[in-house]
C-alpha positions in Angstrom: 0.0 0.0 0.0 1.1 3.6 -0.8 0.2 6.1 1.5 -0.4 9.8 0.7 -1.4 12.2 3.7 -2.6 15.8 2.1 -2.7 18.9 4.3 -6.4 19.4 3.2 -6.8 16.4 6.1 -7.1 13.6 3.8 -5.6 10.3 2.9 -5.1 8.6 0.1 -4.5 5.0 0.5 -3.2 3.4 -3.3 -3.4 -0.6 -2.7 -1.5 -3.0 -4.4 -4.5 -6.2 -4.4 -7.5 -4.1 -3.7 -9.5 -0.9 -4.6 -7.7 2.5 -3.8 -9.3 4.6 -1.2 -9.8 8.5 0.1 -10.4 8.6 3.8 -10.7 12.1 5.3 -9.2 12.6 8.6 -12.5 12.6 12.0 -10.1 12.8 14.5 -6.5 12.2 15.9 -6.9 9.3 17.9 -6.3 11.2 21.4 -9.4 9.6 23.6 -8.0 8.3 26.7 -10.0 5.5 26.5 -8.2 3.9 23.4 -5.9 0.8 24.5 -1.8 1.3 23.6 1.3 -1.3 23.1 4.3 -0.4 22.6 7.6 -2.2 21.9 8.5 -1.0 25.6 5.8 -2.4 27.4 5.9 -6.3 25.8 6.5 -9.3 28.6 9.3 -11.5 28.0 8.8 -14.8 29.0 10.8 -17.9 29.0 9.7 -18.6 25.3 10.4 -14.8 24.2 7.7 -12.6 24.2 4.5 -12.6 25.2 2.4 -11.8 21.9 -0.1 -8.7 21.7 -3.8 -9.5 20.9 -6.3 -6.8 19.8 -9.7 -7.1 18.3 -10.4 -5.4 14.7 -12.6 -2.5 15.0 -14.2 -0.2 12.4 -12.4 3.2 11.6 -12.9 5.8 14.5 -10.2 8.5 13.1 -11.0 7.9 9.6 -14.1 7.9 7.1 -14.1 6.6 3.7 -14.6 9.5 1.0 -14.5 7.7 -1.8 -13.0 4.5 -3.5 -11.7 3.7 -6.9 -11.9 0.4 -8.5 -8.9 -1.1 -9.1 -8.2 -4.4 -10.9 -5.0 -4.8 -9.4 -3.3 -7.4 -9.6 -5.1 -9.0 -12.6 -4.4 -12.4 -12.1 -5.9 -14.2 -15.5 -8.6 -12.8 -18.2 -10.2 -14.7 -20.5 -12.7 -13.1 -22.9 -16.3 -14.9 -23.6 -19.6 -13.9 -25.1 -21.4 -15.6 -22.1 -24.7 -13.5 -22.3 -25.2 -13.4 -25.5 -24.6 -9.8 -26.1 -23.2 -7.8 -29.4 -19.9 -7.9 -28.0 -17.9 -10.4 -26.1 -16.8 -9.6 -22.3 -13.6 -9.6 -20.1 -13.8 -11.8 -17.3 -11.0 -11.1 -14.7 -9.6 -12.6 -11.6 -8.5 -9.6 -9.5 -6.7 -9.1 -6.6 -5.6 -11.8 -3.5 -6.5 -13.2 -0.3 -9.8 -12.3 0.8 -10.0 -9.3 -1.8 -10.1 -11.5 -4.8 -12.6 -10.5 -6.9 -14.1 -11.5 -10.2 -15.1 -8.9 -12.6 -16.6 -8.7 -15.5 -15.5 -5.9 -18.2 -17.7 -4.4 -21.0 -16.3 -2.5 -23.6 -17.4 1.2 -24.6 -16.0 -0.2 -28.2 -16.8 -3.2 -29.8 -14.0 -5.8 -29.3 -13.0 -7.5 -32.3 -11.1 -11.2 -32.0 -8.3 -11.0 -34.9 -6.8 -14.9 -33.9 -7.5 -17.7 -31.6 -5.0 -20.3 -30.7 -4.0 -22.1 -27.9 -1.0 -21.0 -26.4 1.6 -24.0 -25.2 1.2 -22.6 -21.4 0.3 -19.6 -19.5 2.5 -16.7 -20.5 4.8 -14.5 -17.9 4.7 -11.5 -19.9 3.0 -9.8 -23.0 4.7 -6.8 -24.9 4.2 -5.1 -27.9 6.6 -3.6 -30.0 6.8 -0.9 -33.0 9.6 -1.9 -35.8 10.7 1.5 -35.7 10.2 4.3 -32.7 8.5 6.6 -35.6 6.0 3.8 -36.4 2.5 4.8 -35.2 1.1 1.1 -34.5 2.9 -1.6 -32.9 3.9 -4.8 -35.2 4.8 -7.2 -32.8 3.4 -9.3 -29.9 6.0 -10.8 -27.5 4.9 -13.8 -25.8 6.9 -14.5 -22.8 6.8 -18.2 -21.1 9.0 -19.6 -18.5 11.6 -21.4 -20.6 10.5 -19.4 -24.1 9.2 -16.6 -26.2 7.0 -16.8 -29.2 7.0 -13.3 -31.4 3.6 -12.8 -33.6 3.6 -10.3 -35.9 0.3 -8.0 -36.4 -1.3 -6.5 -39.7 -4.6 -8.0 -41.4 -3.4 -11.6 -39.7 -1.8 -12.2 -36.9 1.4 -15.0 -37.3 4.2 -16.4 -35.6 7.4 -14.5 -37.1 10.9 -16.8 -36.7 13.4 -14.5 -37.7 12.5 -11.8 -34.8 15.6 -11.2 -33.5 14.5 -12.2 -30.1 16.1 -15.4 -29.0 12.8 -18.2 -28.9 14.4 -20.8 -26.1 15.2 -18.0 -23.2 12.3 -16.3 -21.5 11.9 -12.0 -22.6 12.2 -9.9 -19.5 11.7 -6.3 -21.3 10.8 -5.6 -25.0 
């Protein structure tokens, strides 16, 4: 989590597996009545130290403003036309632990499938690359497995290009 405190007396809380949030500041957590640990007061015992138990409680200092969605980390997509609609859908796995989610993305334009093949495993990375930095469009899609990468090239078909340049039996870290 990346934590932003503003003067304005809010906070912005960007999370890594889960939605981002914008909490704005109630208090400062001064009731006397509010239980305290500190590294100072643990009990060391025979077995080291005695752990620290609390109970989770809502927010007292803090109230949520506002929260964007966030489908980080995306953990696999697949794209289906499960309800019969004019364009297919994004169905995501999102986020870990107990903030997994599954979402399901509809595009504001239609989505268009240009190839469909079976890939030999579950890639580590995708990139795509221009042939020249002036190019507008990208031409290439690097495919990045564990022990390989396959390099497709992209105009009115999409196929597998051998003479790439990028070595096929190593794994691509950047393109």
């Amino acid at each position: 989590v990346s934590v932003c405190v503003l003067k304005t007396g809010f906070l912005f809380a960007a999370s890594e597996f889960g939605n981002h949030a914008l909490y704005q500041f109630q208090g400062i957590g001064d009731d006397d009545d509010d239980v305290e640990s500190s590294s100072a007061t643990l009990v060391e015992t025979e077995e080291g130290y005695q752990p620290v138990f609390f109970d989770p409680r809502p927010l007292r200092n803090l109230a949520l403003i506002d929260e964007v969605e966030s489908l980080c980390p995306v953990m696999d997509v697949q794209c289906h036309n499960l309800l019969g609609e004019e364009t297919p859908q994004l169905y995501t796995l999102c986020g870990a632990g107990t903030r997994s989610t599954l979402r399901v993305l509809r595009q504001g334009v239609a989505l268009s499938e240009m190839a469909v093949s079976p890939l030999p495993g579950n890639p580590d990375a995708v990139f795509t690359v221009r042939r020249s930095s002036g190019d507008a469009f990208d031409a290439y899609i690097v495919v990045s497995f564990t022990n390989a990468t396959l390099v497709l090239s992209i105009g009115d078909t999409v196929e597998e290009v051998s003479d790439s340049g990028f070595l096929g039996t190593t794994p691509t870290l950047s393109a």
